[in-house]
C-alpha positions as CSV (number, residue, x, y, z in Angstrom):
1,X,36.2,24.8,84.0
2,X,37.5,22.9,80.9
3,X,40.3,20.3,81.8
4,X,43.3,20.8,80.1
5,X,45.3,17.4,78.8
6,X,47.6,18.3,81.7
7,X,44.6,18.2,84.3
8,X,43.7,15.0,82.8
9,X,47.0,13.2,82.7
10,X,47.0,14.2,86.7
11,X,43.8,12.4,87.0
12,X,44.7,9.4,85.4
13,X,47.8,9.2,87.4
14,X,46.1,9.4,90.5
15,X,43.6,6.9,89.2
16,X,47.0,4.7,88.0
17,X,48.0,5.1,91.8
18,X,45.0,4.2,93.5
19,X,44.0,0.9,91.3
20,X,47.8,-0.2,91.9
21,X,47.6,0.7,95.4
22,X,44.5,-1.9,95.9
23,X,46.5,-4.1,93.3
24,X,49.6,-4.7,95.8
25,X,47.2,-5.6,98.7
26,X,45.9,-8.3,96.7
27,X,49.4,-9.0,95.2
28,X,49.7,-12.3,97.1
29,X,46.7,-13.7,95.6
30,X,48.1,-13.7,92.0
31,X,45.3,-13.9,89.1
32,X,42.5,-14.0,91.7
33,X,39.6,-11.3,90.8
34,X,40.7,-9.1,93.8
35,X,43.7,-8.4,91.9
36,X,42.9,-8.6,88.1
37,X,40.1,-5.8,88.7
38,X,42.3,-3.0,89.9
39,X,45.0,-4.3,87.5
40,X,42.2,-4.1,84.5
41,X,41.2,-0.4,85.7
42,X,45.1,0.5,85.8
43,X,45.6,-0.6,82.5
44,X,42.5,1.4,81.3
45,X,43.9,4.4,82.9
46,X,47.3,3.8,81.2
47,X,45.5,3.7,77.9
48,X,43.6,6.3,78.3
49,X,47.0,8.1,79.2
50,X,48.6,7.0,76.2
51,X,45.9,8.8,74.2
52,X,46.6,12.2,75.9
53,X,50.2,11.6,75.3
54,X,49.4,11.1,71.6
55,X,47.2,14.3,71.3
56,X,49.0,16.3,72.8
57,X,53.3,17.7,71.4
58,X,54.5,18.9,74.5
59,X,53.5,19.2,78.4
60,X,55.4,21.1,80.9
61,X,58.0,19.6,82.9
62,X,55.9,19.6,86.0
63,X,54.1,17.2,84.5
64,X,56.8,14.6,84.0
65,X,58.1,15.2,87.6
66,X,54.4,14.8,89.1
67,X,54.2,11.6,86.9
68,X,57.6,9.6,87.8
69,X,57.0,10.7,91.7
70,X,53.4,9.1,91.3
71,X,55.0,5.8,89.5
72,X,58.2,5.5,92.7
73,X,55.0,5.4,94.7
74,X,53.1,2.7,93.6
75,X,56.7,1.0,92.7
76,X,57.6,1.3,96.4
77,X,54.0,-0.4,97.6
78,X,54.5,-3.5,95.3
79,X,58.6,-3.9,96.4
80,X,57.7,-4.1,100.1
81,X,55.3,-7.2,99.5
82,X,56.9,-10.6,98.8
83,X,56.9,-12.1,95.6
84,X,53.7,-13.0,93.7
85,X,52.7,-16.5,91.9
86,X,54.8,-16.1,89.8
87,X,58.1,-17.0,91.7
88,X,61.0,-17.2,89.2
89,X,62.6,-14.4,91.9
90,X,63.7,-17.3,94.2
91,X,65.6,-19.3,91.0
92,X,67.3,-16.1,91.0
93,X,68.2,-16.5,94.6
94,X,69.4,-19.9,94.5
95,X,71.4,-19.6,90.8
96,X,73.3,-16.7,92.9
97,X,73.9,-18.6,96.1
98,X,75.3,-21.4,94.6
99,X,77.6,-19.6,92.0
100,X,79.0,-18.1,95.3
101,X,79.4,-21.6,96.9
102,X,81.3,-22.5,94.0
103,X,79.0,-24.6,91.9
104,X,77.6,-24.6,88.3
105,X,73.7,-23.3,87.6
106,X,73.7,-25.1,84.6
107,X,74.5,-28.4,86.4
108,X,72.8,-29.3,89.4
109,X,69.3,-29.7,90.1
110,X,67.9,-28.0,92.7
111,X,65.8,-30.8,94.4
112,X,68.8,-33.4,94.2
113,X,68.3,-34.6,98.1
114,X,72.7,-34.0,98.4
115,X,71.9,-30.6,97.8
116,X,69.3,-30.2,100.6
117,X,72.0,-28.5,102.8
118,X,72.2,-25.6,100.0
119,X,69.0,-24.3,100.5
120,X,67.4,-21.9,102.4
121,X,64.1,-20.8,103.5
122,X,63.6,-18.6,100.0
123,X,65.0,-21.0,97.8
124,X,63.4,-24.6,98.9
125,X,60.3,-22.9,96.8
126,X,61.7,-22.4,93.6
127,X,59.8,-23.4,90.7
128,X,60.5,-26.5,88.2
129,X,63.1,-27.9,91.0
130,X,63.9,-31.1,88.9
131,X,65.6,-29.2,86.2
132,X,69.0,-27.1,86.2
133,X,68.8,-23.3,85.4
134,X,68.1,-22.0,81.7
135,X,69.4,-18.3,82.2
136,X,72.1,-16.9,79.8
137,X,75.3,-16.1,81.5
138,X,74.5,-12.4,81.9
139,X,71.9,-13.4,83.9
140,X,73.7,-16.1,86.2
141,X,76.6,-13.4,86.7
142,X,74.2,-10.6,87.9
143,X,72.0,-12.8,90.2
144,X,75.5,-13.7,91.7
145,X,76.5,-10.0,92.4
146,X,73.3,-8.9,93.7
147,X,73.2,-12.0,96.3
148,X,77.2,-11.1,97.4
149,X,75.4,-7.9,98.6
150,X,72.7,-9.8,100.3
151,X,71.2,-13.0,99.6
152,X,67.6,-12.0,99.3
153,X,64.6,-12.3,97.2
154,X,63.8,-8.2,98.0
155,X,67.7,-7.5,97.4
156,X,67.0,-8.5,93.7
157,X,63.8,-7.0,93.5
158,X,65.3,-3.2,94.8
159,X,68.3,-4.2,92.5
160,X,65.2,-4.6,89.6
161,X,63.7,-1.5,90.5
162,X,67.2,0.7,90.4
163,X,67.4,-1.4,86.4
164,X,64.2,0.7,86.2
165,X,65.1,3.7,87.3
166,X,68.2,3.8,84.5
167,X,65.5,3.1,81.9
168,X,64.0,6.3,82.6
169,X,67.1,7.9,82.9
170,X,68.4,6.7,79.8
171,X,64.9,6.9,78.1
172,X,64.8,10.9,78.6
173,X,68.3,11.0,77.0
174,X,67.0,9.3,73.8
175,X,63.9,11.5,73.6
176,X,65.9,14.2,73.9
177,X,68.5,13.4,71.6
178,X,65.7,12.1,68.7
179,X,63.7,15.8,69.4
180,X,60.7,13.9,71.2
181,X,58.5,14.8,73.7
182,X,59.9,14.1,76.9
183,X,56.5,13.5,78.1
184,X,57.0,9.9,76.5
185,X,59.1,9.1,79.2
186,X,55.5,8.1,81.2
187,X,54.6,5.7,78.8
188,X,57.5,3.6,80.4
189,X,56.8,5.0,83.7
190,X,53.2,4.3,83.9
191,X,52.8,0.8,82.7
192,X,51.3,-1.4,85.0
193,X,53.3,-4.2,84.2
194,X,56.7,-2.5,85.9
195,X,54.3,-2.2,89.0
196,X,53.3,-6.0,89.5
197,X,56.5,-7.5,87.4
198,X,59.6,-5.5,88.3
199,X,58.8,-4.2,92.0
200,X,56.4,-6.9,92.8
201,X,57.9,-10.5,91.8
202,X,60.9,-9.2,90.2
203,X,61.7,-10.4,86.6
204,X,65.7,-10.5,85.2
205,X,64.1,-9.1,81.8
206,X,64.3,-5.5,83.2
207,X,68.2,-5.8,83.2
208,X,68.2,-7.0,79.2
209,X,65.7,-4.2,78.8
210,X,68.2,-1.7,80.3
211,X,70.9,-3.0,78.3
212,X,69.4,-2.9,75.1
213,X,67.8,0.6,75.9
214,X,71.6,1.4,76.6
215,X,72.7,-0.4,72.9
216,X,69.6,2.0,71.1
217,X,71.0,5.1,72.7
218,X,74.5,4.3,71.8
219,X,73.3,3.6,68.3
220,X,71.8,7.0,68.4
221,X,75.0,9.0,69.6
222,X,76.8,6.7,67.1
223,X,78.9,5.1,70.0
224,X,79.1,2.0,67.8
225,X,81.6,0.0,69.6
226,X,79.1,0.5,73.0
227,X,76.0,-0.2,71.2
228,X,77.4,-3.2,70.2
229,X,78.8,-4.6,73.3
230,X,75.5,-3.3,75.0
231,X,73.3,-5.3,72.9
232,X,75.9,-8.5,73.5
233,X,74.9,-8.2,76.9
234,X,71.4,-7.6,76.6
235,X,71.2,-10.9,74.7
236,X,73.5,-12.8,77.7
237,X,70.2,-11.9,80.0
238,X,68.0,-13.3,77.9
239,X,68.3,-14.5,74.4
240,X,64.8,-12.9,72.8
241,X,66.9,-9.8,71.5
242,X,69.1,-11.7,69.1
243,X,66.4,-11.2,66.4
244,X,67.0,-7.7,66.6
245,X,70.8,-8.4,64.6
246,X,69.8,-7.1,61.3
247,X,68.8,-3.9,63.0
248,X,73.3,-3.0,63.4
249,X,73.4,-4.2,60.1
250,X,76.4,-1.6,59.0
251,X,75.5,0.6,62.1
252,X,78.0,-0.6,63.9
253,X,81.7,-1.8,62.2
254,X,82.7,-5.6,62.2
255,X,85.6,-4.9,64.5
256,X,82.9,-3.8,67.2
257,X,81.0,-7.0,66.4
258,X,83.9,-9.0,67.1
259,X,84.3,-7.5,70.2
260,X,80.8,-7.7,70.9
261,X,81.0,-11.5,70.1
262,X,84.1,-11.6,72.1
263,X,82.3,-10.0,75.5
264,X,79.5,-12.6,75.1
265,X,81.9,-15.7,74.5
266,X,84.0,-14.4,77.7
267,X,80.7,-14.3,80.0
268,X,80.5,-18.4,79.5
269,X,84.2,-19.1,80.6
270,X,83.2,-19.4,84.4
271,X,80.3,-21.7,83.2
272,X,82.4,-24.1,81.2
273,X,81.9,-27.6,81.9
274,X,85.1,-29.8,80.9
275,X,85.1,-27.2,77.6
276,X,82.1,-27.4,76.9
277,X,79.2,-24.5,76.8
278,X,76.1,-25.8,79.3
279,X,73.2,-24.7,78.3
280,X,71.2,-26.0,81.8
281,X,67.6,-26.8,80.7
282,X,67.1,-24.5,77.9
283,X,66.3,-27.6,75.6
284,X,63.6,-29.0,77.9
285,X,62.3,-24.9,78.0
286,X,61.6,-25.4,74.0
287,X,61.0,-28.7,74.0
288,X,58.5,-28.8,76.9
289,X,57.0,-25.8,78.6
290,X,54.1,-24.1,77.1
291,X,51.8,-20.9,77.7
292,X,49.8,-18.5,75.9
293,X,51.0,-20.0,72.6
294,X,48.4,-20.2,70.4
295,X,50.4,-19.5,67.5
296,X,52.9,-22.1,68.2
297,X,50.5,-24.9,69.4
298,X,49.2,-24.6,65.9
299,X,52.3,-24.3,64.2
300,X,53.3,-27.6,66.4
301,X,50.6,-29.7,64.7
302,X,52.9,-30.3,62.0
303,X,56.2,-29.2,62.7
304,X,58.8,-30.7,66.0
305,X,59.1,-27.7,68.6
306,X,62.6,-26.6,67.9
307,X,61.6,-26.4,64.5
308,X,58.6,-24.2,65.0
309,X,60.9,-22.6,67.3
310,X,63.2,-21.7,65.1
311,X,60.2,-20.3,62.9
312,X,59.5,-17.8,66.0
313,X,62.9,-17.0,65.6
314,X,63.1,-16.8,61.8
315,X,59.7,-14.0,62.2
316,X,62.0,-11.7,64.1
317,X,64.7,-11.3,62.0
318,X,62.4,-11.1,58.7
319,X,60.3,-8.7,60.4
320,X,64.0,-6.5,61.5
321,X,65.2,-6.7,57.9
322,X,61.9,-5.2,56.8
323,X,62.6,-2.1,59.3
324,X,65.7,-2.0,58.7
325,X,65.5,-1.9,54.7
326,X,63.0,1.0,55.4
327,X,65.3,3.0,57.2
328,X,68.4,4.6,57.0
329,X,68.6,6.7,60.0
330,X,68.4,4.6,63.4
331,X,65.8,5.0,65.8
332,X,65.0,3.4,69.0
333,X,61.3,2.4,68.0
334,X,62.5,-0.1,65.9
335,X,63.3,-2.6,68.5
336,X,59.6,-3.2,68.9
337,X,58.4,-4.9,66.5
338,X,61.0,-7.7,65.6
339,X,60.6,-8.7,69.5
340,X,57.0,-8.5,69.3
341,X,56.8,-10.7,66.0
342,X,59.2,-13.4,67.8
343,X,57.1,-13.4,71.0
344,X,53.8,-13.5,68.8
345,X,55.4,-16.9,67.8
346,X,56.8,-18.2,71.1
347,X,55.8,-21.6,72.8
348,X,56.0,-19.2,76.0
349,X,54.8,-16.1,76.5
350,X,54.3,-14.5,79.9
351,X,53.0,-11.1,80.4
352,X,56.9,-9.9,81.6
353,X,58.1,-11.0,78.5
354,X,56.5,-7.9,77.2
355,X,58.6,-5.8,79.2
356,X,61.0,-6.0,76.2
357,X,58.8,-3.6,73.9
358,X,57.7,-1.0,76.5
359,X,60.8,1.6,75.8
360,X,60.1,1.8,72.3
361,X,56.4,2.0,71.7
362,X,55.9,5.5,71.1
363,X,53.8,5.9,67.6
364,X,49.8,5.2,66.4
365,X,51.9,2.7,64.1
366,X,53.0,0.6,67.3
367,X,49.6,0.8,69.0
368,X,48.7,-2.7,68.4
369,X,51.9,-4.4,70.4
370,X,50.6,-1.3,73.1
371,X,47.4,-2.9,73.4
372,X,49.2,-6.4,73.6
373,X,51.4,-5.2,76.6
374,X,47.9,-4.5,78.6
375,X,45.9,-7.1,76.8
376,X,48.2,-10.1,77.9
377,X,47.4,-8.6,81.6
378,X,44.5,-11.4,82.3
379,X,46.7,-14.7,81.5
380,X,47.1,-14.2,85.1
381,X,44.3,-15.8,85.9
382,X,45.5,-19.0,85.0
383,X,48.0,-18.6,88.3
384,X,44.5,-18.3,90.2
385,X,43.2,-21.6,88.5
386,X,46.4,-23.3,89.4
387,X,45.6,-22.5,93.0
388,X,42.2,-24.1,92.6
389,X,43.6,-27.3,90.8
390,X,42.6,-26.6,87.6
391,X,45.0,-27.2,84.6
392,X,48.2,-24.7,83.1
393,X,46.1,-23.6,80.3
394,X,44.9,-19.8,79.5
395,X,41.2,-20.2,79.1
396,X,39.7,-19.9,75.6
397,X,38.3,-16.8,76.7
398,X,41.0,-15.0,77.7
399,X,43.0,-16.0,74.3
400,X,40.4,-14.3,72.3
401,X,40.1,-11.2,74.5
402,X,44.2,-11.0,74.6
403,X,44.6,-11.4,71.0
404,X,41.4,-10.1,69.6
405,X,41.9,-7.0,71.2
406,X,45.2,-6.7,69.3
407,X,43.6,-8.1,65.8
408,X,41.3,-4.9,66.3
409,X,43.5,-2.3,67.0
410,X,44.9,-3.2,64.5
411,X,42.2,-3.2,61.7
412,X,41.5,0.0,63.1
413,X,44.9,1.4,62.3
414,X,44.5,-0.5,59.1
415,X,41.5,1.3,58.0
416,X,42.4,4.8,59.4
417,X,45.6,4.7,56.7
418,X,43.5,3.5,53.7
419,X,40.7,5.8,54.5
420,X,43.5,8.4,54.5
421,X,45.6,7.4,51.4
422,X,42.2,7.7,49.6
423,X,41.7,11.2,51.1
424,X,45.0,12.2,49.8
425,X,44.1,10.9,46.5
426,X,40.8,12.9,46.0
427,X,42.2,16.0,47.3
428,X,44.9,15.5,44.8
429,X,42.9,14.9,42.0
430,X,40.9,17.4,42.4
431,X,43.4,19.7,42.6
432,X,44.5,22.3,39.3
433,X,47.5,20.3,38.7
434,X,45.6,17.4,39.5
């Protein structure tokens, strides 16, 4: 019997289900080979997924029904275990519990010993305790809503997991309204990064992914004055967006700018420190904390970090104002590549980071920054190193798989278009009008 690309998208999902399945058993051992091998097979099986969905215009609806009931599966297996390694969850926790107690984020620091009676179980094991928080206020105001309801690591992860839900929600809408297949819809769904970094440790960026999802299909419907206050917000979570500005350059009107600018300026009031904006330890962030940068580390060698930080920056909105120039008509897959230029450049880059980019990658052209999304999958290894002593650096190894893997894919695209041009041009030579 031959498989149709229907019977093989059901395979892979159930292959999808079963490495994520053995994934979440070993989700408290972060990086360790009993959960980087089922995570490697998952993000095989995505792939491999992705090239059905390429090859194929249309599959039935049953299809898309079997596939998102396969991903609130293995979405429910990673929310019921605690967090992973990678612990940010219980920052989240604490920058909500005190916000409610009537204190600022952005000034105290969590392992102050007068502060030892704020604490609770979850949040005496936050990470990088000596320094105040460096979320934007869109961030601080949501952890503090979530916790109001219940003060709980898993209350922010199901509250991460419902962000993720709207994305598909809001993701069919756009597919529909741009004439797409809604089949794309599971190249959201599916990723394995949702699995282990929304329902497993639970990442804020899943709420400015929503939001700016919500600004692209505003754009789209030409709701200007939401897009733009929808992107304000997305950029209040975290601030990685902001290079996306030439992108509602004159797609939106300057009076819903202003009021964009407005919303953002009005989530800092509750933050304000004797007038003045605090900004917590987003300074030390740039100045200080590295991973995965191999880009920036080089680019350090002979610039100071803000500087080069500002260069990351600087690639975003270049690379935007090159999209945008080449279009006149809005679509949603331009968001990905600014984001992904910026990140290429960051002095941190963590594999949720790349959430940003997973609602808009749905072309051969944006293959490369799809690879990247499963390629930056191994860097948790260096969590299992941690565990073993060893030093905060991504192995050598792993560098050149993660970004090798992207430098060939795209070659390979490179190639397929030039081998293509040239096809074009002997066909048209030879033609009788040639």
């Amino acid at each position: 019997m031959k498989l149709t690309p229907a019977h093989r998208l059901y395979g892979l999902g159930v292959i999808l289900l079963a490495a994520l399945a053995v994934c979440s058993r070993n989700f408290s051992r972060t990086g360790a080979p009993s959960f980087l091998w089922p995570l490697a097979i998952a993000a095989v099986a995505y792939l491999l997924a992705i090239r059905e969905l390429l090859s194929t215009p249309q599959f039935p609806k049953r299809v898309i029904v079997y596939g998102l009931a396969l991903a609130a599966l293995w979405h429910v297996l990673f929310l019921r275990m605690a967090p992973g390694l990678d612990d940010d969850i219980h920052r989240y926790v604490w920058d909500g519990r005190v916000q409610r107690l009537g204190y600022n984020p952005y000034l105290l620091v969590p392992n102050d010993p007068a502060l030892a009676g704020l604490h609770t179980s979850e949040t005496r094991t936050l990470n990088n305790p000596y320094l105040p928080s460096p979320y934007p206020p869109g961030a601080q105001l949501f952890f503090r809503a979530v916790t109001a309801i219940h003060e709980s690591t898993f209350a922010l992860k199901a509250a991460f997991v419902v962000c993720d839900l709207a994305i598909v929600l809001v993701l069919l809408d756009v597919l529909r309204r741009t004439r797409q297949g809604e089949h794309w819809v599971l190249a959201f769904a599916w990723h394995p990064l949702l699995a282990t970094d929304v329902a497993g440790s639970g990442h804020i960026d899943i709420l400015g992914v929503l939001l700016l999802l919500v600004s692209a299909a505003a754009l789209v419907r030409r709701w200007r004055a939401v897009a733009a206050v929808a992107f304000a917000l997305a950029v209040a979570v975290k601030l990685l967006p902001i290079v996306l500005l030439p992108l509602y350059w004159k797609r939106v009107r300057v009076r819903d700018a202003a009021l964009a600018a407005g919303v953002f300026g009005l989530l800092y009031v509750p933050f304000l420190d004797h007038g003045r904006i605090p900004f917590g330890s987003l300074g030390v962030y740039v100045q200080s904390f590295r991973f995965n940068d191999p880009v920036f580390a080089m680019l350090e060698r002979v610039a100071a970090p803000r500087v080069v930080a500002g260069l990351a920056v600087l690639a975003g909105f270049l690379t935007a104002i090159r999209v945008r120039r080449r279009s006149a008509e809005c679509s949603p897959d331009e968001f990905a590549w600014p984001m992904a230029a910026s990140l290429f450049c960051a002095p941190v880059i963590y594999p949720w980071y790349l959430l940003w980019v997973l609602p808009f990658l749905r072309s051969v052209s944006r293959l490369p920054v799809t690879i990247w999304t499963l390629s930056v999958i191994p860097t948790y290894y260096v969590w299992h190193l941690r565990t073993l002593g060893r030093p905060w650096l991504v192995p050598d190894w792993i560098t050149v798989l993660e970004y090798g893997s992207v430098a060939v894919a795209a070659a390979i695209i490179s190639l397929r278009r030039i081998s293509m041009g040239l096809s074009q041009q002997i066909i048209a030579a030879g033609s009788p009008n040639g």
